[in-house]
C-alpha positions in Angstrom: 29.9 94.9 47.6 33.1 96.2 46.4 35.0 98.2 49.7 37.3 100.3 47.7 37.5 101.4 43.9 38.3 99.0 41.6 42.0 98.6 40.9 41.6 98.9 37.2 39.5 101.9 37.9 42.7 105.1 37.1 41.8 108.9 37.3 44.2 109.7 34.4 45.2 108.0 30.7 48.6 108.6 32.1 48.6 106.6 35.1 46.1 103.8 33.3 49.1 103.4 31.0 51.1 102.3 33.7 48.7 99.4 34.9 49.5 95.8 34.5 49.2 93.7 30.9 46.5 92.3 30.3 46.3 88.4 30.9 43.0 88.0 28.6 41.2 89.2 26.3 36.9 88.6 25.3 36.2 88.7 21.7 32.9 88.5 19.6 32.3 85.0 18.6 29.4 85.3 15.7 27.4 82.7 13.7 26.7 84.9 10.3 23.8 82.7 9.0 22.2 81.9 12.7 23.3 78.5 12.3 25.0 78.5 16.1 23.8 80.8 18.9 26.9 83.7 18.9 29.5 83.4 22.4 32.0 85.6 24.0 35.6 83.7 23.6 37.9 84.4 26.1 41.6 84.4 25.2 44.8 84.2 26.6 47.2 86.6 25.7 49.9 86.0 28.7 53.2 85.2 26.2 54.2 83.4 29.5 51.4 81.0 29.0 51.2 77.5 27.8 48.1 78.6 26.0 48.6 81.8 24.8 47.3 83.1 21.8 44.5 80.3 22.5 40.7 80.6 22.9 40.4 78.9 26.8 37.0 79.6 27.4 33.9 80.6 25.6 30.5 81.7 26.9 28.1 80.3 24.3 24.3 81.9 24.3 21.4 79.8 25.0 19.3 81.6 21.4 20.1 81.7 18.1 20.3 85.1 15.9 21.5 87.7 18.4 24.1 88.9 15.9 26.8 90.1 18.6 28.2 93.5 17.2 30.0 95.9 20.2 29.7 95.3 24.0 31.6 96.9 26.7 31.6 97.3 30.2 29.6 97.7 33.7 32.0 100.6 34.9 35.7 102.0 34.2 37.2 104.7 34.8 34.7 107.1 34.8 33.4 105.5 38.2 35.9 107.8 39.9 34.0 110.9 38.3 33.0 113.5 41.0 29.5 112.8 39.9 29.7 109.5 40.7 27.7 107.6 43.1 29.3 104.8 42.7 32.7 104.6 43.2 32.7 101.1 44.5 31.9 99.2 41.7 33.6 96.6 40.2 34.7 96.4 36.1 33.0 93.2 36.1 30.2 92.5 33.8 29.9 92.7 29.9 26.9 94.1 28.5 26.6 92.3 25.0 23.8 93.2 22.9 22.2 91.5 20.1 21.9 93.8 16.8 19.4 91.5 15.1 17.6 90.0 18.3 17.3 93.5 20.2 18.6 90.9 23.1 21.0 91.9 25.6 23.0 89.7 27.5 25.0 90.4 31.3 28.5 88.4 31.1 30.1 88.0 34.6 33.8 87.8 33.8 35.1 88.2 37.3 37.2 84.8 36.9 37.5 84.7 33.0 38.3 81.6 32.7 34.8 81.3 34.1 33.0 83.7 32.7 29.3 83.1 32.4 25.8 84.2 32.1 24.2 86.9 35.0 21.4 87.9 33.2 19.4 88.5 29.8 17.4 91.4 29.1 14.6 90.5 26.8 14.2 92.5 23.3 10.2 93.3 24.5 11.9 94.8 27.8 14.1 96.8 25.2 11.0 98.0 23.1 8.8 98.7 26.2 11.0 100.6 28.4 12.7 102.8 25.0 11.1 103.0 22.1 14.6 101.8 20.4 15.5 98.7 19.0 19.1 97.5 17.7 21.6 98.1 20.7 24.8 98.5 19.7 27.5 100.7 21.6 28.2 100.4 25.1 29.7 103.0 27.0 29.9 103.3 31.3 29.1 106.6 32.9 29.6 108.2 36.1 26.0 107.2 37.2 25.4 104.2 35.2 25.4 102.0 31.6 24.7 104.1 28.2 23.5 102.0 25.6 23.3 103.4 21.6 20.8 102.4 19.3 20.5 101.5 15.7 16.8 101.2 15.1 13.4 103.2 16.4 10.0 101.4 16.7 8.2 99.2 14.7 9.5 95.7 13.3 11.9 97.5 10.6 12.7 99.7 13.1 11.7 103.1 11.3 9.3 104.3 14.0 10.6 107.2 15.2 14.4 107.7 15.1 16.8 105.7 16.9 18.7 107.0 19.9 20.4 106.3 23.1 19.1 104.6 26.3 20.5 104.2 30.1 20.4 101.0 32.1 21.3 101.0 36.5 25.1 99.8 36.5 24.4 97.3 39.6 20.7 95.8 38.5 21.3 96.4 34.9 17.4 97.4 35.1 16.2 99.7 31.8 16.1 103.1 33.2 15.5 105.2 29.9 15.7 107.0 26.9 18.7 109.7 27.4 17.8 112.7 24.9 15.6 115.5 26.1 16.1 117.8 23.0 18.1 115.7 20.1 17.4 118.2 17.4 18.0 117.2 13.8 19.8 113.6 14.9 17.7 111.0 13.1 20.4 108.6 12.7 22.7 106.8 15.0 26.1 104.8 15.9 28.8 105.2 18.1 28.8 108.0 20.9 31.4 109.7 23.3 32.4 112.0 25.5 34.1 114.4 28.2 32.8 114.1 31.5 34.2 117.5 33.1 33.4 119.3 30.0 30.0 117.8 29.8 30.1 117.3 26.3 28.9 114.3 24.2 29.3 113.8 20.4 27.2 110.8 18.2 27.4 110.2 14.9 25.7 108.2 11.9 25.9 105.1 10.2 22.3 104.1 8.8 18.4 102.7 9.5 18.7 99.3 9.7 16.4 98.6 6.1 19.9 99.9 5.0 22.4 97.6 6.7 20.8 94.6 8.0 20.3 93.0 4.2 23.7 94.4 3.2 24.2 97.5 1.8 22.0 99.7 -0.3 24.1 100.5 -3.2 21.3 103.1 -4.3 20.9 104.7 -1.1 24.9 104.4 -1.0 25.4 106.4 -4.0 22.3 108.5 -3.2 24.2 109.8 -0.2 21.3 108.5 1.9 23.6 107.2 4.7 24.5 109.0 7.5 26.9 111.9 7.1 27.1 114.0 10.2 28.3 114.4 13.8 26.1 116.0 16.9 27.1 117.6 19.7 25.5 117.3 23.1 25.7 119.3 26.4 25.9 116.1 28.4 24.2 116.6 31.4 21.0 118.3 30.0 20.6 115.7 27.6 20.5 118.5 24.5 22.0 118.6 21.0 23.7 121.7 21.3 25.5 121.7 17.2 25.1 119.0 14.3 27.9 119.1 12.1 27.3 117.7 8.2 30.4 116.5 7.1 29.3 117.1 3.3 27.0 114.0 2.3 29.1 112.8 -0.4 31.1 111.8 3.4 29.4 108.5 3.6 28.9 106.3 7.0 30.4 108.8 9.9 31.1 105.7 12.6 33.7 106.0 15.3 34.2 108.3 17.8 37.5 108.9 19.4 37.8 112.0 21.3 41.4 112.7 23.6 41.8 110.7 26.4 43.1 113.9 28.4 39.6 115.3 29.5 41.9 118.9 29.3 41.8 118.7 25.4 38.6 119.6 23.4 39.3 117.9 20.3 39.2 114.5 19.2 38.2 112.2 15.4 35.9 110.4 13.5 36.1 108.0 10.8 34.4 107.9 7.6 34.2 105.4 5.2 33.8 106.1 2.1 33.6 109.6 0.2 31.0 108.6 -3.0 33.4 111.5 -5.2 36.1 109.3 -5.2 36.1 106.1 -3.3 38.5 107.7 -0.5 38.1 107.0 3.1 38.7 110.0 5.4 39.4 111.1 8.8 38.1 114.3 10.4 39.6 116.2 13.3 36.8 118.3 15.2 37.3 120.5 17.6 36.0 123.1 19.9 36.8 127.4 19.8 37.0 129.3 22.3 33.5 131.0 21.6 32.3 127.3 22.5 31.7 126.3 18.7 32.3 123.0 16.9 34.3 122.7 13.9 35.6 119.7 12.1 38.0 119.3 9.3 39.6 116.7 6.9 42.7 115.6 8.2 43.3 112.1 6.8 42.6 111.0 3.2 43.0 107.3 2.2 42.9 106.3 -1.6 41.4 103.6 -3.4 43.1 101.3 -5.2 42.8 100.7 -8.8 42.1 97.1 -9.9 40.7 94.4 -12.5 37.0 94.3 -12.4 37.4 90.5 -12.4 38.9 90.5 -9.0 36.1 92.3 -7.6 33.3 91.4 -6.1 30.0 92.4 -7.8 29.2 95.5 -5.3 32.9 97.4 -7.0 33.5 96.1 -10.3 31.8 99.2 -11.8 34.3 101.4 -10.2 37.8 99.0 -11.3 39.0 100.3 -8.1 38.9 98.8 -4.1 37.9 101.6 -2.0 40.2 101.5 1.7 36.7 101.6 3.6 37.6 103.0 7.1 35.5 100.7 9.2 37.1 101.6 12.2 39.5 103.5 14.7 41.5 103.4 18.0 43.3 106.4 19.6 46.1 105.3 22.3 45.9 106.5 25.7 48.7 109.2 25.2 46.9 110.8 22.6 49.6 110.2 20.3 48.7 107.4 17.7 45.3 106.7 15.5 44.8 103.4 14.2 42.4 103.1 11.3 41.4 99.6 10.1 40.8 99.9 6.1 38.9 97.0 6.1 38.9 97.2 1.8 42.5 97.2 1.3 43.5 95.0 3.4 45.5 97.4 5.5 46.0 98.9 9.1 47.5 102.2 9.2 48.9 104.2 12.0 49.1 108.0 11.9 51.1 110.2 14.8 48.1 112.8 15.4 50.7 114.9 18.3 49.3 117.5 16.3 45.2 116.6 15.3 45.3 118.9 12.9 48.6 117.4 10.8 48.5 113.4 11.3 51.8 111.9 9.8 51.3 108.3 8.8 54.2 106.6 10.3 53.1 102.5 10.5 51.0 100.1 8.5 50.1 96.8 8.2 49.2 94.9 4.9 47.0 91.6 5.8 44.1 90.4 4.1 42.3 92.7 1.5 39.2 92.1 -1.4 42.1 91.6 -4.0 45.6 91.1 -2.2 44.5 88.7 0.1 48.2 89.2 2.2 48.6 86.2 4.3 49.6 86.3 8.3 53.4 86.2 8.5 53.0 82.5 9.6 51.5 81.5 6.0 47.8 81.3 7.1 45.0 83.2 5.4 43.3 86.2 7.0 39.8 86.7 6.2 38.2 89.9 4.9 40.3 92.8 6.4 41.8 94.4 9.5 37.9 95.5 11.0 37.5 95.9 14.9 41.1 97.1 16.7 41.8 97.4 20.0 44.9 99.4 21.6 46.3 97.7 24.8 46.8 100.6 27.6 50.5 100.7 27.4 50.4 101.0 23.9 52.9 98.7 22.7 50.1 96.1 21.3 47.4 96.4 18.7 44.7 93.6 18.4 42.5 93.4 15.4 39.8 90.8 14.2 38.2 90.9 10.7 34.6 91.1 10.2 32.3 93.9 9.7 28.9 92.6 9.9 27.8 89.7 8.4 25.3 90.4 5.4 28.6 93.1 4.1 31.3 90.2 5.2 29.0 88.3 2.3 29.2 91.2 -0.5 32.4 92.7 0.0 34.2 89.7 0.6 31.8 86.7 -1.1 34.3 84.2 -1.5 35.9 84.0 2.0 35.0 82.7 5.4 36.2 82.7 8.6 37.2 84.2 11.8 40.6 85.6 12.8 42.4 88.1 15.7 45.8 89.2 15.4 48.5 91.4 17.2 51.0 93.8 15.9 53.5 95.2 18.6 54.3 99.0 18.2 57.6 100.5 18.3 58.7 103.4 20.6 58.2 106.0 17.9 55.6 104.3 15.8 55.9 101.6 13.5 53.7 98.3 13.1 55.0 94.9 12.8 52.9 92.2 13.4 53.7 89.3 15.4 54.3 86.0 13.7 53.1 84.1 16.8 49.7 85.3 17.6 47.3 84.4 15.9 43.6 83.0 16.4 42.0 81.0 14.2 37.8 80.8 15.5 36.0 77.4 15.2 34.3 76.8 12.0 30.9 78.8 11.2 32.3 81.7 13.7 33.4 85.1 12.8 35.1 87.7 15.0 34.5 91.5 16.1 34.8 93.3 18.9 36.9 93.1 21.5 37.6 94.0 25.1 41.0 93.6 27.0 41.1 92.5 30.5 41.2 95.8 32.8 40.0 98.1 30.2 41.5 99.4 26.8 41.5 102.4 24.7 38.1 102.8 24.3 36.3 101.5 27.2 37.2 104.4 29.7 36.4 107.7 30.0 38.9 109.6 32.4 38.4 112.2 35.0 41.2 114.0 35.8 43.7 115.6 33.5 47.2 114.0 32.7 50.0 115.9 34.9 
């Protein structure tokens, strides 16, 4: 047992900002067709190293078809909640879950370049003990592991709606299903929160009949996808608002709310508005009278192009559509990053003010018709997808794939799995850096990823910034 809170373990953004660099860094490494069981790659990202910017360990499964989407950790920051009864844990397990297999695997990384299997969690475990199948988000709470769902019962997963479950943060036993009262949420994805205002808020991406083949164009243009953001009084377990973002807002998927538990506000990306191909940010926020709003903040345009240079999915529409697949708010509160996974670009907007983002950065690299190489001459794959903020700010990682049937319609003529880094300037501004980059071995594709001592969206903090 762990005698004293974990190092990495900080009561404010602000003083997690000062920590260390992080040494590595444990990416998704995902067979698309099955061929391969998926692995965790550990990678070096010390610029001191002889190996940096290299994969020096991986952690390969012992199955086949797991389809390794987001993971995330035992405990962070939040252990230091005044709720907690467990202060003394350590950050050092990775809960990865399978999004085909229902499978969940327990990584010990304690000595990365070690890291290796504690445990596995069997999908019938996952069935019994929650009704839910599909686990997908993983986010550590004062009193142990939360664990979002994609899919309900039955074998399409369609029995009942999907939701979130809680596993015990030292046996990583199944406790049970978290909602008491979830109202009209029928749909699920990513979740967050604020721990001392006891608030949660979810949001939507789709049943799995509508992602796990690809996607549904009908249901797509149907607005059959989800649309909205709930919002939960933490503690009782309750939906306490749903907000419909319009449901021409297609896909609602990340959550970032501040990092200073003192602010009430926070954003959510969208990825695709079926009016007119934009992708969209919304800022949402909370009155004084305690009701939610949200708003439009961020519109991203499509891009006209020749039919021929599209893939089957767009060539109705002569246009590439940014698709906002994902998004990453540094600890100060200060910038969004939002991966438009269509374009081919990375953006970064100054959100000092949620409710007037300035873009200030952005990143051109891959892209369904540019195809923008890496500054070293190498292709990239796809688009900027899953991006991670170091703590300090000054680095941004991204990888490139979305999920593997989509990879295959969006993007049908490439292949391949690649992470790269851009370094940040003091007020803003993206350049990548010429020598990271990370090509994965052949039949592998990238996604998430998790920085060594936590990142921008792995901990939850306490205690507001001083």
């Amino acid at each position: 047992m762990n005698l004293r809170p974990d190092p990495t373990f900080h009561p404010t953004a602000q003083l997690a900002m000062q920590a260390p660099v992080e040494n590595y860094g444990f990416t998704v490494m995902l067979s698309p067709d099955g061929a391969q069981p998926d692995g965790i790659a550990v990678v070096d990202l010390n610029p001191s190293s002889d190996s940096y910017g290299q994969i020096v360990h991986q952690v390969i499964m012992p199955n086949t078809g797991d389809e390794f989407h987001h993971f995330g950790w035992n405990a962070c920051s939040s252990a230091l909640s005044p709720l907690t009864g467990h202060a003394f844990l350590e950050r050092r397990y990775l809960i990865v879950p399978g999004i085909r297999s229902s499978r969940i695997y327990i990584i010990d990384v304690k000595e990365p370049l070690e890291a290796k299997i504690h445990k596995i969690i069997e999908p019938e475990e996952v069935f019994a003990k929650t009704g839910y199948s599909r686990p997908h988000t993983i986010h550590c709470g004062p009193e142990g592991i939360y664990v979002s769902t994609l899919g309900g019962g039955g074998a399409d997963g369609t029995d009942g709606p999907p939701g979130i479950f809680i596993m015990d943060c030292e046996t990583f036993d199944i406790i049970g299903q978290y909602e008491m009262d979830r109202g009209p949420q029928d749909k699920h994805y990513d979740f967050w929160w604020n721990l001392p205002q006891d608030y949660m808020v979810s949001s939507e991406w789709g049943l799995p009949p509508q992602f796990e083949g690809g996607l549904v164009a009908e249901d797509l243009l149907s607005n059959k996808y989800g649309h909205s953001i709930h919002f939960w009084d933490l503690r009782r377990r309750k939906n306490i608002q749903t907000i419909d973002l319009g449901e021409n807002h297609q896909m609602a998927l990340e959550i970032r709310p501040a990092h200073d538990p003192k602010k009430s506000y926070g954003f959510c990306g969208v990825v695709v508005d079926t009016t007119n191909l934009q992708g969209a940010i919304f800022t949402w926020w909370r009155d004084d009278d305690g009701t939610w709003q949200a708003k439009k903040t961020i519109t991203i345009d499509p891009q006209p192009a020749d039919p021929d240079d599209l893939p089957e999915l767009l060539k109705g529409f002569s246009a590439v559509p940014p698709l906002v697949t994902d998004i990453d708010l540094s600890l100060d509160d200060r910038f969004l990053y939002v991966a438009c996974w269509g374009v081919g670009e990375m953006h970064q907007y100054d959100v000092s003010d949620p409710m007037a983002p300035k873009l200030v950065g952005k990143v051109e690299i891959g892209g369904i018709v540019k195809d923008t190489k890496h500054p070293n001459g190498k292709d990239f794959a796809y688009g900027p997808q899953m991006v991670e903020v170091s703590r300090d700010g000054k680095r941004v990682y991204w990888t490139n794939s979305l999920y593997s049937t989509w990879d295959d319609q969006f993007y049908p003529d490439d292949e391949g799995g690649q992470m790269v880094m851009a370094r940040v300037g003091d007020n803003g501004g993206l350049e990548l850096d010429p020598d990271f980059y990370i090509d994965f071995p052949a039949g592998y594709r990238g996604h998430q990823i998790r920085l060594e001592g936590g990142d921008c969206s792995t901990d939850s903090f306490c205690y507001p910034n001083v």
